[in-house]
Each structure stands twice: as structure tokens, then as C-alpha cells.
C-alpha positions as CSV (number, residue, x, y, z in Angstrom):
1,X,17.7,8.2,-10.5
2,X,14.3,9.8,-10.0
3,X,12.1,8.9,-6.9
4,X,8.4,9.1,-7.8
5,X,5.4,9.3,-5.4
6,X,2.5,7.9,-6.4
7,X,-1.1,7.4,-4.5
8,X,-1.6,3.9,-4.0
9,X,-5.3,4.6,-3.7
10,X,-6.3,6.5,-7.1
11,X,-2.4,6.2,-8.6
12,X,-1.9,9.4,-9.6
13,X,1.7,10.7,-9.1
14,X,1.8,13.2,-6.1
15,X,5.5,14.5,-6.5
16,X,9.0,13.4,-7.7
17,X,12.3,14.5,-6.4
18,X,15.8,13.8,-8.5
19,X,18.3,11.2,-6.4
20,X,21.0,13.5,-7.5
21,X,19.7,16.6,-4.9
22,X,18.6,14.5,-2.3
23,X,20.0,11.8,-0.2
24,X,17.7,8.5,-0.1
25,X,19.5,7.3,3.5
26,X,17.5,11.1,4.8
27,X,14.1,10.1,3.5
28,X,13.5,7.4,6.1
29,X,12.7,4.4,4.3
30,X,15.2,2.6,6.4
31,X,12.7,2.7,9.3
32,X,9.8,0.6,7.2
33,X,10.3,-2.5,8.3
34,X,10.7,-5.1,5.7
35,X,7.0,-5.6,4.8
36,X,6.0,-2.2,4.8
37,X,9.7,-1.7,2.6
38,X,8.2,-4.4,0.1
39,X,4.7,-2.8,0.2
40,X,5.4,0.4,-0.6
41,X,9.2,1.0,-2.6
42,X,9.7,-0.7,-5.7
43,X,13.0,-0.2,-8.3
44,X,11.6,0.3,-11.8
45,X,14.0,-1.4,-14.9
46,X,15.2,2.1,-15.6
47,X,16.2,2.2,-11.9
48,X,13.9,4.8,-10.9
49,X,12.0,4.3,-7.3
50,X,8.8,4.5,-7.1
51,X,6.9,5.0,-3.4
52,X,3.2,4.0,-2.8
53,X,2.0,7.0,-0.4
54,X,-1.7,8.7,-0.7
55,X,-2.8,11.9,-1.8
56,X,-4.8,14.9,-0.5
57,X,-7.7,13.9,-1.9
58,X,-7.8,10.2,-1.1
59,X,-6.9,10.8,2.9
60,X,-9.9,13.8,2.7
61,X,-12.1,11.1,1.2
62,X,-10.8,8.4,3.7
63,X,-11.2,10.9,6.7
64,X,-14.5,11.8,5.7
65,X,-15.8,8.2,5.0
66,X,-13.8,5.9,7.7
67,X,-16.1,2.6,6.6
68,X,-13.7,3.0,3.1
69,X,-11.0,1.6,5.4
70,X,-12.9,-1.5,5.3
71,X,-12.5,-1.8,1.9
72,X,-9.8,-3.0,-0.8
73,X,-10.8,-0.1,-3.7
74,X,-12.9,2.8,-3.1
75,X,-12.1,4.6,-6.2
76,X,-14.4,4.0,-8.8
């Protein structure tokens, strides 16, 4: 099983790590609570997991322009 990050802002993938090197109960997932779990980890069919997290380049842009908080895309 893979574990894939992805941005959730502009979607590119940020990294991936192989489930057979690392142990998921160590990346923390269990302290999302169940919203934030259902928001953000989701099982592909081929039983990969992929994580919504954000990128460099997103958080810069987000940092630099705190009214893009307000809204739901700011990636044109």
C-alpha cells in the first residue's frame, strides 16, 4: 500500500511514502478526529491512501494573501 500526499488546494502530489517502510498507527492520523479523518484520508479501490495536506507554495500564497482564507478556490 502506498500513502500519497496530495495539496488539497492546487492537487498536486507533494510526496508518497510505501506502507511497507512505515507504520501508519506513527503518522498520527489517529488524532484527527472523525471529521477532520473524513476530510482529509481517503482509501483508493487499489487500496492506496491518499491524504489532503497543502504544499509550499499554496501556504506561501495563503500566508502572503490571508483574505484567500475567505475563499473556497484561490487557484485559478
Amino acid at each position: 500500500m502506498k500513502i500519497r500526499y496530495f495539496c488539497r488546494h492546487c492537487e498536486n502530489q507533494v510526496g508518497e511514502l510505501d506502507a511497507k517502510h512505515v507504520d501508519v498507527s506513527q503518522l498520527g492520523f489517529d488524532i484527527l478526529n472523525d471529521a477532520d479523518q473524513e476530510q482529509m484520508v481517503h482509501m483508493t479501490a487499489s487500496g492506496d491512501m491518499d491524504i489532503k495536506t497543502i504544499c509550499d507554495s499554496c501556504k506561501e500564497s495563503l500566508d502572503d494573501n490571508p483574505h484567500y482564507h475567505e475563499l473556497d478556490f484561490f487557484i485559478q
